[in-house]
C-alpha positions as a Markdown table, in Angstrom:
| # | Residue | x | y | z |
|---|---|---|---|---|
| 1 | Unk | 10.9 | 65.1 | 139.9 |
| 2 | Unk | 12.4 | 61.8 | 139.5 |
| 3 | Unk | 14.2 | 60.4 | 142.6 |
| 4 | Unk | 15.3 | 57.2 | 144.4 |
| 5 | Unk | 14.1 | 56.2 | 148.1 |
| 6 | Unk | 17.1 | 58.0 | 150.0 |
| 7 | Unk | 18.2 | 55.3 | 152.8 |
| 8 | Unk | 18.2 | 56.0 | 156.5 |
| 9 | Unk | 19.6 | 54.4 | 159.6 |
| 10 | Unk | 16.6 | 52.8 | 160.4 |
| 11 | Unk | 15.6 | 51.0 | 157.1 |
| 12 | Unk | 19.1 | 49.6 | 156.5 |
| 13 | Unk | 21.9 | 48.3 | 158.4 |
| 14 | Unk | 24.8 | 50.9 | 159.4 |
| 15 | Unk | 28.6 | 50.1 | 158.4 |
| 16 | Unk | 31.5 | 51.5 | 160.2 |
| 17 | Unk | 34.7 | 51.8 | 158.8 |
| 18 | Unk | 36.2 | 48.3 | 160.4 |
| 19 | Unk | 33.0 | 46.2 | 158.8 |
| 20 | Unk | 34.4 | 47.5 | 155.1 |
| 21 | Unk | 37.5 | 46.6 | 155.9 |
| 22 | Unk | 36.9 | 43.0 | 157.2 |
| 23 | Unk | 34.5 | 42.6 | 154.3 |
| 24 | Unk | 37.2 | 43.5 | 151.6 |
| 25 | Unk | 40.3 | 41.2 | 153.6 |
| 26 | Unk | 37.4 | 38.2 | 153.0 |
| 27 | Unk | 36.3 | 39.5 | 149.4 |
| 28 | Unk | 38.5 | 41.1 | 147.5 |
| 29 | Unk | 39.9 | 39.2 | 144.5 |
| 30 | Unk | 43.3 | 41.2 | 144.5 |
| 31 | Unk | 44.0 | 40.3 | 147.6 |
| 32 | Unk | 43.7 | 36.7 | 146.8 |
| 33 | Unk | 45.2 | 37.1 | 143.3 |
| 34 | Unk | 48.6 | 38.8 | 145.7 |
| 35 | Unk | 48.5 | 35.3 | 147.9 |
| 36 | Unk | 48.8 | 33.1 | 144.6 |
| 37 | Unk | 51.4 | 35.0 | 143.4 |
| 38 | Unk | 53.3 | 33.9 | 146.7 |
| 39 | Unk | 52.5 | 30.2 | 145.8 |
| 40 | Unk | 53.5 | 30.7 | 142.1 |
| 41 | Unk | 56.7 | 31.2 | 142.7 |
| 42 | Unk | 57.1 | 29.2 | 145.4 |
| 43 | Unk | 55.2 | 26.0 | 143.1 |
| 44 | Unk | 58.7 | 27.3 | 140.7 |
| 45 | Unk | 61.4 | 26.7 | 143.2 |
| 46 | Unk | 60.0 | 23.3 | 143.7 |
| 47 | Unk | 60.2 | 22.6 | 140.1 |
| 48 | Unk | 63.4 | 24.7 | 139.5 |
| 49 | Unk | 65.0 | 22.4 | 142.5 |
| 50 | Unk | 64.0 | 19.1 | 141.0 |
| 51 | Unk | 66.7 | 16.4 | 140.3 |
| 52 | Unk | 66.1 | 15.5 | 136.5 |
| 53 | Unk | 64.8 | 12.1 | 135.9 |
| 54 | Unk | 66.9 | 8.9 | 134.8 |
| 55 | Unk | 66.4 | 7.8 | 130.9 |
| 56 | Unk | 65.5 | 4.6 | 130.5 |
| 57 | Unk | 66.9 | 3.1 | 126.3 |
| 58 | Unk | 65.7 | 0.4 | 124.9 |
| 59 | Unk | 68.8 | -1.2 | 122.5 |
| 60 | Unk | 68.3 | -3.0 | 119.5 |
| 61 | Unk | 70.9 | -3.5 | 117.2 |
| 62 | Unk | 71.0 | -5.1 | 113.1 |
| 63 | Unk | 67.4 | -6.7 | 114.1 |
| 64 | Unk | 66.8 | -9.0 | 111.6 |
| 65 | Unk | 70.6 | -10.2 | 110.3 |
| 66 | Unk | 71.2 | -13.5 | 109.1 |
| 67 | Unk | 73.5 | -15.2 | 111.8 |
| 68 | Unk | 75.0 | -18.3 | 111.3 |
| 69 | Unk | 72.6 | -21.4 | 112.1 |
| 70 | Unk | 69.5 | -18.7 | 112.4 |
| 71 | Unk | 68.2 | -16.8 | 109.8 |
| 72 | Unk | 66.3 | -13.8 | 110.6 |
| 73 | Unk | 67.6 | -13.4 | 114.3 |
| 74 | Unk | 66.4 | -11.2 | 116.9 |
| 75 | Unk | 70.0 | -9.3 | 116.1 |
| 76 | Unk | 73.3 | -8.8 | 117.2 |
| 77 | Unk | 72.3 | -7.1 | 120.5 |
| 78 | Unk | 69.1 | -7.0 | 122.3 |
| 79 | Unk | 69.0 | -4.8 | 125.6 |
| 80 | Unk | 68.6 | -1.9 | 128.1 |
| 81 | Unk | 70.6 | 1.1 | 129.3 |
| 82 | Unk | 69.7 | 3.6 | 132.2 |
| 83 | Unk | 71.2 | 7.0 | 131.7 |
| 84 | Unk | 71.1 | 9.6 | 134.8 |
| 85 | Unk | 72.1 | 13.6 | 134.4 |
| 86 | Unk | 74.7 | 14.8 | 137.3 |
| 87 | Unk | 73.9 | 18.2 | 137.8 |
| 88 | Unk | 77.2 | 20.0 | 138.9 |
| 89 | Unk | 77.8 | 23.2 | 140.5 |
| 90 | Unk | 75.4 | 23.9 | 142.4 |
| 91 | Unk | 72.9 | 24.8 | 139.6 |
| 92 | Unk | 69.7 | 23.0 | 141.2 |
| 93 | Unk | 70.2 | 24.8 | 144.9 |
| 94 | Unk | 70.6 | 28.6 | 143.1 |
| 95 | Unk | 68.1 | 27.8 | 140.9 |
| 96 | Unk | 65.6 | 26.6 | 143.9 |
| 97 | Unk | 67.7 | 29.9 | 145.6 |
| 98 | Unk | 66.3 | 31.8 | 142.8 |
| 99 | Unk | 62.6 | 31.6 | 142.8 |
| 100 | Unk | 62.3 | 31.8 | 147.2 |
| 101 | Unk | 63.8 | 35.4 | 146.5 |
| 102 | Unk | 60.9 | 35.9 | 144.0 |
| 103 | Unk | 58.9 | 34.6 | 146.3 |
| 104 | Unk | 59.9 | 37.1 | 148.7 |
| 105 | Unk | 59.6 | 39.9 | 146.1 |
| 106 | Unk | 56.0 | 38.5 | 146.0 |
| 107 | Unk | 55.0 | 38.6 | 149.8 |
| 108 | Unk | 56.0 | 42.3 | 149.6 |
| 109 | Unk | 53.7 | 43.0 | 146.6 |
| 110 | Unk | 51.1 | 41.2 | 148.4 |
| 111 | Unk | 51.2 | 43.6 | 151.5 |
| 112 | Unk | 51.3 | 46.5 | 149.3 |
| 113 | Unk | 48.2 | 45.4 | 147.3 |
| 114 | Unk | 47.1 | 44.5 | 150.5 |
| 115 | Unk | 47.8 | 48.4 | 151.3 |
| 116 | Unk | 45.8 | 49.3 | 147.8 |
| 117 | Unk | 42.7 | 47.6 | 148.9 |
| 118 | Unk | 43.0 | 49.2 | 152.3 |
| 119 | Unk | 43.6 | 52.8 | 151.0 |
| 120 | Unk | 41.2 | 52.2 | 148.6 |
| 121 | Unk | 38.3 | 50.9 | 151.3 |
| 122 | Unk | 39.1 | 54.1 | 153.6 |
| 123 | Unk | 38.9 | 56.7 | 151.0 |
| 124 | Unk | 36.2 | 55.5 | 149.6 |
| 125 | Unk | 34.5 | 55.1 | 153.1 |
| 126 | Unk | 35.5 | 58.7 | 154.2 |
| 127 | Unk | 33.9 | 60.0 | 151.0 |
| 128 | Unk | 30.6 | 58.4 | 151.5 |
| 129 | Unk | 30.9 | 59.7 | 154.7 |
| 130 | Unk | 31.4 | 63.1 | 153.7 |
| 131 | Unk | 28.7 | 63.0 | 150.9 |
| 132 | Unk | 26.1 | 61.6 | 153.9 |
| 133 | Unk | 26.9 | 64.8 | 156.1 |
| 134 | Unk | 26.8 | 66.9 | 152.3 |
| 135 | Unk | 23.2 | 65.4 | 151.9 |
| 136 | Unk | 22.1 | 65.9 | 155.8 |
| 137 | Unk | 23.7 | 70.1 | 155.2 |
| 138 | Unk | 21.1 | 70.2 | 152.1 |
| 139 | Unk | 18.2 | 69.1 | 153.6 |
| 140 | Unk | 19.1 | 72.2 | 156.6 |
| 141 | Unk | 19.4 | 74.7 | 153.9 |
| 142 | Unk | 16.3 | 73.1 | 152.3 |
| 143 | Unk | 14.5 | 73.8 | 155.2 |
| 144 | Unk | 16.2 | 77.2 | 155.3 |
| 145 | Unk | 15.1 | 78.1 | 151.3 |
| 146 | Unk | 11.7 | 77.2 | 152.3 |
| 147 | Unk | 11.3 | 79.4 | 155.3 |
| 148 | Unk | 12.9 | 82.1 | 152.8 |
| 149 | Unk | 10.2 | 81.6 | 150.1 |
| 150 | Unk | 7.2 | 81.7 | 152.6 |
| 151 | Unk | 8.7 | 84.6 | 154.2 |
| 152 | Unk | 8.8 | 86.2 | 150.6 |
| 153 | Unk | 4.8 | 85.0 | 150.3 |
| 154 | Unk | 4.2 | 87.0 | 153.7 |
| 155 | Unk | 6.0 | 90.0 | 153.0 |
| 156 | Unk | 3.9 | 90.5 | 149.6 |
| 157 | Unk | 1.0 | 90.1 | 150.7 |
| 158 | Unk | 1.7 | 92.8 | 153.5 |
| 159 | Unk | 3.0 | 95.1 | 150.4 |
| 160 | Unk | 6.9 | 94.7 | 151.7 |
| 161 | Unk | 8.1 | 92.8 | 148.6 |
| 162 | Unk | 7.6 | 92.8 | 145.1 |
| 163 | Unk | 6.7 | 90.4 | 142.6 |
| 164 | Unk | 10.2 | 89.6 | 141.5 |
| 165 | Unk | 11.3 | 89.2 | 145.3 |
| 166 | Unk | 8.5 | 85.9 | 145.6 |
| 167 | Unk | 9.6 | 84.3 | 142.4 |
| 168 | Unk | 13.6 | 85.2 | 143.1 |
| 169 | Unk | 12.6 | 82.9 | 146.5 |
| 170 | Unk | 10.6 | 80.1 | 144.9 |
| 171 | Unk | 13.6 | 79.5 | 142.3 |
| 172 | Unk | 15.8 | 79.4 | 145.3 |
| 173 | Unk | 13.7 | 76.8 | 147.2 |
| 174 | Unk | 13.6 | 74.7 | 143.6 |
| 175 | Unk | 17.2 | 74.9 | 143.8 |
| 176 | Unk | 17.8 | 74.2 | 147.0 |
| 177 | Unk | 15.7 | 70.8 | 146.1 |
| 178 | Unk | 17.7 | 70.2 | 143.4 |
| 179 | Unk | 20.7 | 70.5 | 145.6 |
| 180 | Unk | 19.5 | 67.7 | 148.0 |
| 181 | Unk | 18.5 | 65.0 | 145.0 |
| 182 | Unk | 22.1 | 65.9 | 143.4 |
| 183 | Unk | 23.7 | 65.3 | 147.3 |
| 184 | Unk | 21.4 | 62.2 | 148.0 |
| 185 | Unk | 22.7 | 60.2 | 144.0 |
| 186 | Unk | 26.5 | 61.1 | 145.0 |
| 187 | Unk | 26.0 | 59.8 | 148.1 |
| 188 | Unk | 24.6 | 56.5 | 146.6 |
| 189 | Unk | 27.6 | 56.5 | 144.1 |
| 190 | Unk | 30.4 | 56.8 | 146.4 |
| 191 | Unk | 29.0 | 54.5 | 148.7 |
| 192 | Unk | 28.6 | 51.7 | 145.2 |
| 193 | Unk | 32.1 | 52.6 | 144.8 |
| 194 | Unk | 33.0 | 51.8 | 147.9 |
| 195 | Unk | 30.6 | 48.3 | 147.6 |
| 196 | Unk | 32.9 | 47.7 | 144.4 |
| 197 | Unk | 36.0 | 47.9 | 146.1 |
| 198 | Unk | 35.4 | 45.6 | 149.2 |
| 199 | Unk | 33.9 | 42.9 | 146.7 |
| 200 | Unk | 30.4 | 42.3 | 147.9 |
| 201 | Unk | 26.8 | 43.3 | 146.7 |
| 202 | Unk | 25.2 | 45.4 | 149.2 |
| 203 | Unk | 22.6 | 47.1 | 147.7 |
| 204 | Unk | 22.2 | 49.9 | 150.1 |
| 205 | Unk | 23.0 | 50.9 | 153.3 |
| 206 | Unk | 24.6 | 54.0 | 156.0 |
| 207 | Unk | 28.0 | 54.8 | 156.8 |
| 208 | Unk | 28.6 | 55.9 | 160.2 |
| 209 | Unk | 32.0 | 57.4 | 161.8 |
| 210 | Unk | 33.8 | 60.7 | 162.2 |
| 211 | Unk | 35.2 | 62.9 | 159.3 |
| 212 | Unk | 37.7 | 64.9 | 161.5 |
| 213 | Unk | 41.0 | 62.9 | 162.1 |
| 214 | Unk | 42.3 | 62.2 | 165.3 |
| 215 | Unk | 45.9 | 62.8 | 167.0 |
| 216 | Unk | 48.8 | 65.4 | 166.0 |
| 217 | Unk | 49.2 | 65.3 | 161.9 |
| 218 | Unk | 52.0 | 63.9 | 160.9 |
| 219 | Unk | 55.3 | 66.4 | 159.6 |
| 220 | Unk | 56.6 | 65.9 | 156.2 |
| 221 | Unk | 59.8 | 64.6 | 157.6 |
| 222 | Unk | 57.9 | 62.1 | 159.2 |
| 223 | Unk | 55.9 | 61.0 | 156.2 |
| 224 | Unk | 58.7 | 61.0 | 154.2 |
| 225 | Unk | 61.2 | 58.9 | 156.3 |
| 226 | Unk | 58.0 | 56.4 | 157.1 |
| 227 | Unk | 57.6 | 55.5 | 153.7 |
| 228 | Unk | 60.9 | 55.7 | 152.5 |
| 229 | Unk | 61.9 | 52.8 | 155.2 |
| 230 | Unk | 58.3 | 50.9 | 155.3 |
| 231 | Unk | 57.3 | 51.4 | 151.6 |
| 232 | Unk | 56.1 | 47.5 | 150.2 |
| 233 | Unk | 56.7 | 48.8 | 146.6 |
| 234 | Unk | 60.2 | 49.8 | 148.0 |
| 235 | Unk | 60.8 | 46.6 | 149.8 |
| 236 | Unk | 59.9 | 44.9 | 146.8 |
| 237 | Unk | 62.1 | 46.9 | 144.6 |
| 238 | Unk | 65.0 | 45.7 | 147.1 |
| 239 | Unk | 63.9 | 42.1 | 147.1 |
| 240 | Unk | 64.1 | 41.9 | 143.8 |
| 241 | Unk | 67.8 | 43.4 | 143.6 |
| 242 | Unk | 68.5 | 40.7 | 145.9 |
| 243 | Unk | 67.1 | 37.9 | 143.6 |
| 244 | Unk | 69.1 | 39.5 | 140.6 |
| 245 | Unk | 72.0 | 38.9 | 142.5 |
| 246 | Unk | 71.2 | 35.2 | 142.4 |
| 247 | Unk | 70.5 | 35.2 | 138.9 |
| 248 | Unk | 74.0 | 36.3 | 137.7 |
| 249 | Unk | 75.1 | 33.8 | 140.1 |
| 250 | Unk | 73.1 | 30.9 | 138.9 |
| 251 | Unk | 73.7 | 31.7 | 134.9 |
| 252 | Unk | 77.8 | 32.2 | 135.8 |
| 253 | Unk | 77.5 | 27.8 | 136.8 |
| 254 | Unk | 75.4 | 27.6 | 133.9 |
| 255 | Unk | 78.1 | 26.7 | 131.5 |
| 256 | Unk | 80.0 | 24.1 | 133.7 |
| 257 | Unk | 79.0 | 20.8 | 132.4 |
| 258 | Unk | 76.8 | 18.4 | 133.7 |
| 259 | Unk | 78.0 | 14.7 | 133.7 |
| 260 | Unk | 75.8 | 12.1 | 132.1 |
| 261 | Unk | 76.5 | 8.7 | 132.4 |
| 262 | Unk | 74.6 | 5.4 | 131.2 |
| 263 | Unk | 74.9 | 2.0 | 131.7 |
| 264 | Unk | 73.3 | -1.2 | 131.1 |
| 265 | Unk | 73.0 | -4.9 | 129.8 |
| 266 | Unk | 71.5 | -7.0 | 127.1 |
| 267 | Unk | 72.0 | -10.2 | 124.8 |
| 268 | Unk | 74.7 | -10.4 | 122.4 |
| 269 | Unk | 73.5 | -12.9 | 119.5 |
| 270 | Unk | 76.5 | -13.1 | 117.7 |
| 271 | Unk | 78.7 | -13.9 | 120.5 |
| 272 | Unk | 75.8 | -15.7 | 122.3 |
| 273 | Unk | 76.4 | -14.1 | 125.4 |
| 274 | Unk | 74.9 | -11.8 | 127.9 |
| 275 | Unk | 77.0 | -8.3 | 127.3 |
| 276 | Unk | 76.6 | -4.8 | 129.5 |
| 277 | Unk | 77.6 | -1.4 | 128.0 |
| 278 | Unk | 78.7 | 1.6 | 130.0 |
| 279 | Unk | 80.0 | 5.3 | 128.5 |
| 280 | Unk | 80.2 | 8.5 | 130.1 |
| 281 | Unk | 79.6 | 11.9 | 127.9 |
| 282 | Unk | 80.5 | 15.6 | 129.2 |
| 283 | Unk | 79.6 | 19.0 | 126.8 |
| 284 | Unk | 82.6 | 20.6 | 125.9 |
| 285 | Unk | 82.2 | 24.0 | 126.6 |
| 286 | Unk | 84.3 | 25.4 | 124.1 |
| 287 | Unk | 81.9 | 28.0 | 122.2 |
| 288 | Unk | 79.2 | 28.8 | 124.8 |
| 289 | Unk | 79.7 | 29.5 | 127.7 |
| 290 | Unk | 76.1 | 31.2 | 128.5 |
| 291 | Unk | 78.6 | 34.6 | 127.8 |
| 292 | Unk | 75.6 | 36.5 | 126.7 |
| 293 | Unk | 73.4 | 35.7 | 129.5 |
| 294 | Unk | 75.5 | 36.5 | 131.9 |
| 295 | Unk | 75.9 | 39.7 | 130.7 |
| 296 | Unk | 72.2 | 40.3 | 130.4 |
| 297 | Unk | 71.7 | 39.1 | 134.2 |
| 298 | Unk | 74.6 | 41.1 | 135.5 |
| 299 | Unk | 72.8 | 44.5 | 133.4 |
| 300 | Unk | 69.7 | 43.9 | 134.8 |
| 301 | Unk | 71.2 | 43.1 | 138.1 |
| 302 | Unk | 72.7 | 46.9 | 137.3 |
| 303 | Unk | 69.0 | 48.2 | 135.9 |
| 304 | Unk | 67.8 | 47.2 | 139.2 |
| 305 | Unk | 69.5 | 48.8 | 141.1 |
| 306 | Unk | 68.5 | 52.3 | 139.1 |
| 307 | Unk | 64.9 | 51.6 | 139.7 |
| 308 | Unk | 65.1 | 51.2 | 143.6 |
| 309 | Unk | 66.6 | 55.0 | 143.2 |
| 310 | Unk | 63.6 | 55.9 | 140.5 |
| 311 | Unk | 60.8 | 54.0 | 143.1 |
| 312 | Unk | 62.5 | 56.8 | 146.0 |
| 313 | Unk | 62.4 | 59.8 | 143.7 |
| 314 | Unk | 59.0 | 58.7 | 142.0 |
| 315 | Unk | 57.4 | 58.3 | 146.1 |
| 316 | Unk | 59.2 | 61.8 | 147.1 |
| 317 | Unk | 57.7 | 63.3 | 144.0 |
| 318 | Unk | 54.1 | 62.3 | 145.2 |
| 319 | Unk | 54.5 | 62.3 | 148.6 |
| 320 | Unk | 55.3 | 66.6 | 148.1 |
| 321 | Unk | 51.9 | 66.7 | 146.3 |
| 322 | Unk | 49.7 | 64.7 | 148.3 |
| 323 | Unk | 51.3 | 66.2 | 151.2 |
| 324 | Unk | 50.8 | 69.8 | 150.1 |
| 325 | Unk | 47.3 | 68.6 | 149.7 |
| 326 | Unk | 46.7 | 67.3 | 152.9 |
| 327 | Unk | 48.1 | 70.2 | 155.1 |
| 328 | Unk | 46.5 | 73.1 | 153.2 |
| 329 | Unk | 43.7 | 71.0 | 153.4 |
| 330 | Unk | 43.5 | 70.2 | 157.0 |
| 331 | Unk | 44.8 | 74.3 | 157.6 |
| 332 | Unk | 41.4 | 75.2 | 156.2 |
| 333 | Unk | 39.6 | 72.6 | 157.6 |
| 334 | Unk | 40.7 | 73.3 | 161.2 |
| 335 | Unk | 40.2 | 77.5 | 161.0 |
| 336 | Unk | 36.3 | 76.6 | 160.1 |
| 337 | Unk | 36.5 | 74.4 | 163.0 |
| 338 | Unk | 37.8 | 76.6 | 164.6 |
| 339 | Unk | 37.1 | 80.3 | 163.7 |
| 340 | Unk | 35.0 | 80.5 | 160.9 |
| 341 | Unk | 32.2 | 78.3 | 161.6 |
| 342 | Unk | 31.7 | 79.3 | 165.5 |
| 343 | Unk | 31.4 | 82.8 | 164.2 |
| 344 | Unk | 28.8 | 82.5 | 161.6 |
| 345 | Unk | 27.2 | 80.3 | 164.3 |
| 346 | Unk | 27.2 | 83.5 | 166.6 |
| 347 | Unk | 26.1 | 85.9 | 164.0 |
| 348 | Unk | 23.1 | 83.7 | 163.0 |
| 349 | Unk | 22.2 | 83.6 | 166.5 |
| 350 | Unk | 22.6 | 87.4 | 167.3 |
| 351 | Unk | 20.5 | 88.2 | 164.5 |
| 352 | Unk | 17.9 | 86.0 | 165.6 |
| 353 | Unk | 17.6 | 87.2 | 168.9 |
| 354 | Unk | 17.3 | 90.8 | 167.1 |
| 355 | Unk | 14.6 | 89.6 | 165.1 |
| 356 | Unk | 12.7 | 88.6 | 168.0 |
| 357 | Unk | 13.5 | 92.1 | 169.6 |
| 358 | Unk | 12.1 | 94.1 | 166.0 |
| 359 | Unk | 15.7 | 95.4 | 165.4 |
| 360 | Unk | 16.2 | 93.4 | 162.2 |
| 361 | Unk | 13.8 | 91.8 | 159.5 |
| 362 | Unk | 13.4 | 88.1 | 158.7 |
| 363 | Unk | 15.1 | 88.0 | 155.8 |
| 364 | Unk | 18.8 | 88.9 | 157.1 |
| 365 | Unk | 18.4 | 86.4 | 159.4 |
| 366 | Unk | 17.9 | 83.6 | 157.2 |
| 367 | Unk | 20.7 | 84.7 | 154.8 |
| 368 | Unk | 23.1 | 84.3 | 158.2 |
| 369 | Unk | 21.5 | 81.2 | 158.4 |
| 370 | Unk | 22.3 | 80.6 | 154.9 |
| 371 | Unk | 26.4 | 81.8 | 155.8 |
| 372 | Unk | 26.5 | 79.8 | 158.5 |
| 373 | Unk | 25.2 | 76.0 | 156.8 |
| 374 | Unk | 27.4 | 77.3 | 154.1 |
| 375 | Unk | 30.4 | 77.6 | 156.2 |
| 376 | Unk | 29.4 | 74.3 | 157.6 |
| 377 | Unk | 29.2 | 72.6 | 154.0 |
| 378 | Unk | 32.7 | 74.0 | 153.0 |
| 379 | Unk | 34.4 | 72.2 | 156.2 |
| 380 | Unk | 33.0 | 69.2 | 155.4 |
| 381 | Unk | 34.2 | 69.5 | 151.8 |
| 382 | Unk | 37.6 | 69.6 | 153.1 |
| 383 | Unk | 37.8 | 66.9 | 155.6 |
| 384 | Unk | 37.1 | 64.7 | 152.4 |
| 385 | Unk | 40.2 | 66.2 | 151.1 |
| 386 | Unk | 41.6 | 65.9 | 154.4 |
| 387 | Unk | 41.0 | 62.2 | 155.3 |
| 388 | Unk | 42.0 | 61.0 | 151.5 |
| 389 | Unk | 45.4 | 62.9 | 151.4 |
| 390 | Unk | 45.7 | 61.5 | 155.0 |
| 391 | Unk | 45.0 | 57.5 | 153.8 |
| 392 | Unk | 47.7 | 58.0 | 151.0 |
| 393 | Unk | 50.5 | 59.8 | 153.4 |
| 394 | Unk | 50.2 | 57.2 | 156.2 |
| 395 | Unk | 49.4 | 54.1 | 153.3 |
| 396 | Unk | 52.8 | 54.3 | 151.2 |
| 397 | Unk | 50.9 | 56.8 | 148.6 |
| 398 | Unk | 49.3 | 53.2 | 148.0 |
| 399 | Unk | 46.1 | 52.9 | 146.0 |
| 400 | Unk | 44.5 | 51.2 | 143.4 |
| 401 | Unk | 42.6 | 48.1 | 145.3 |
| 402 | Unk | 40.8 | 47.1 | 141.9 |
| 403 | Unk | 44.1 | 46.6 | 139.7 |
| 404 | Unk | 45.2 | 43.2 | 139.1 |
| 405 | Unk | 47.7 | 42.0 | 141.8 |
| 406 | Unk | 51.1 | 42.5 | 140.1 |
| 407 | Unk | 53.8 | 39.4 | 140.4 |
| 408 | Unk | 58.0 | 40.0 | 140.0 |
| 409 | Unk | 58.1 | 39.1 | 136.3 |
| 410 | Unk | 55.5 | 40.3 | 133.5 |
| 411 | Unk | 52.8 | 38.0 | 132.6 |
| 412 | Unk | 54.3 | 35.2 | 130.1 |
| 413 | Unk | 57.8 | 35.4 | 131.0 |
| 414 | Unk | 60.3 | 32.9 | 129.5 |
| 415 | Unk | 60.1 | 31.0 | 133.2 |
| 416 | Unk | 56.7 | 29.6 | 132.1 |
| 417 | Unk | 58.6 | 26.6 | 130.9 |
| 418 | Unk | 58.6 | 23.1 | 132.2 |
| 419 | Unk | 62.0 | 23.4 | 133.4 |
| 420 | Unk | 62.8 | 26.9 | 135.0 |
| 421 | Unk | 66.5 | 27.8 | 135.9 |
């Protein structure tokens, strides 16, 4: 039988839930993707704010005309003109306006991926947890199919079972082998998922913590208004209706002309004389008047607003599943706490004490040994349903903490130029 060395406290170092967590705040690349969107968009409204630069002309007029007393002169005019851009209305301060609010819109994605890694870390952990108590159950009932299949030897040789009784034991035991090498590889998978997420290579090692929550669960009411008013993705969704807003505002001054004026000197050869040239030019907004952008800002200004109301439906629509999850979840959970596992803990010992006393045979005691590890399995199988519906009802539904970091505009959006507005 093929198997890996199974890890135990005392070869490797034990984790606790707080160690992951710290590891993936220092390690995780999303996290530090989230934090560069910040300073994208922040880097923009530095560049979007920028005064544009002065033009500097070099003037050369008719070089090479025949003057009189000089043939092949210099020209009629040699000289240099500066030309500045006034920017008008306010263009430069909404612009700069502009990308802070994405910026915002940003800091808000950050602290939800923030909340994906998180989620992610805590799920994962609570799983590995769980599959270390799954493996710790199968090596009981290991020890349980064992005592089953040498019982089975005993009571054939004293003529009390048949044939068919030992060999229905011994493929019990196998099984019950096989069960332990299945429960010790998912326990080395969930905890390598859980290595993957926090973003370091740990090659092995022991989670250590407690799979039953603590405190009063929280009501749907609660859940509900908690991440209707906390939600990132929701704050985000709201940021950016507020940096809309300032979009229709900075392309409705787009249109109002900026005022360029140049001056500048030089060296008229013809009248043999220094000269100096001035003019002023304005755009004539007669056509365009950025009409069509406008009215693209002001309908996604309008499509904005929509999706805030699609983010609330879309996080009521999960939260009524994961919730549903979660309390049937922790309902079971608690009656095997409770009930359930206490009793079959009672009837195992009962039996046993009438074992000792000749009133039952060895057999029916081990198969309320059986009930009663089973019983113990099943809880633990819920808590892991418990504690990963809990991470997603307290974290904003949030998860995902290997997706790339998303920013407030799709990758290559038209702002990737050298001059955003």
């Amino acid at each position: 039988m093929i198997s890996e060395t199974f890890p135990t406290e005392t070869e490797v170092q034990g984790y606790r839930l707080d160690d992951f967590l710290t590891l993936a705040a220092q390690n995780n690349p999303t996290i530090r993707q989230a934090r560069l969107q910040i300073s994208a968009q922040t880097a923009k409204a530095l560049q979007a704010g920028l005064y544009p630069n002065p033009t500097l002309n070099y003037i050369g007029e008719q070089i090479g005309v025949d003057v009189e007393g000089d043939k092949d002169s210099p020209g009629e005019f040699q000289g240099m003109t500066v030309s500045q851009r006034f920017v008008t209305a306010g263009k430069l301060k909404l612009s700069r306006e502009k990308y802070m609010r994405r910026a915002h819109i940003s800091e808000h994605l950050a602290m939800a991926q923030q909340f994906r890694v998180c989620n992610d870390v805590r799920i994962h952990f609570f799983r590995a947890l769980a599959a270390r108590e799954i493996v710790e159950l199968r090596k009981e009932l290991l020890k349980t199919a064992e005592d089953g299949a040498v019982t089975a030897r005993e009571l054939y040789n004293q003529g009390q079972a048949t044939r068919p009784q030992v060999r229905k034991s011994s493929i019990a035991l196998q099984r019950a082998r096989l069960d332990v090498l299945s429960a010790e590889n998912h326990y080395r998978e969930s905890f390598r998922r859980l290595v993957a997420i926090v973003g370091v290579d740990l090659t092995d090692g022991v989670v250590s913590g407690e799979l039953m929550p603590q405190g009063e669960p929280l009501s749907y009411q609660e859940a509900m208004s908690l991440v209707l008013t906390e939600s990132p993705e929701l704050a985000a969704a709201r940021a950016k209706l507020a940096a809309d807003r300032v979009t229709v505002r900075r392309e409705q001054v787009e249109w109002v002309p900026d005022i360029v004026a140049e001056g500048g000197a030089g060296y008229n050869f013809e009248a043999k004389e220094t000269t100096a040239a001035a003019g002023v030019s304005i755009e004539l907004p007669v056509f365009d008047r950025n009409q069509g952008t406008i009215r693209q800002a002001q309908l996604d200004y309008r499509r904005q607003q929509e999706e805030i109301r699609r983010t609330e439906l879309m996080l009521q629509q999960q939260m009524a599943n994961v919730y549903q999850q979660y309390l049937t979840a922790l309902q079971i959970a608690t009656e095997y706490d409770r009930v359930i596992i206490p009793e079959a803990e009672l009837a195992y010992q009962e039996l046993l004490e009438s074992y000792k006393a000749n009133r039952v045979d060895w057999p029916t005691v081990l198969d309320a040994q059986m009930d009663y590890f089973d019983s113990r399995l099943t809880r633990v199988q819920h808590l892991e349903q418990v504690r990963t519906n809990e991470v997603l009802v307290r974290g904003y539904l949030l998860h995902g903490g290997l997706m790339a970091a998303p920013g407030p505009t799709p990758p290559g959006h038209i702002d990737a130029v050298a001059k955003p507005r």
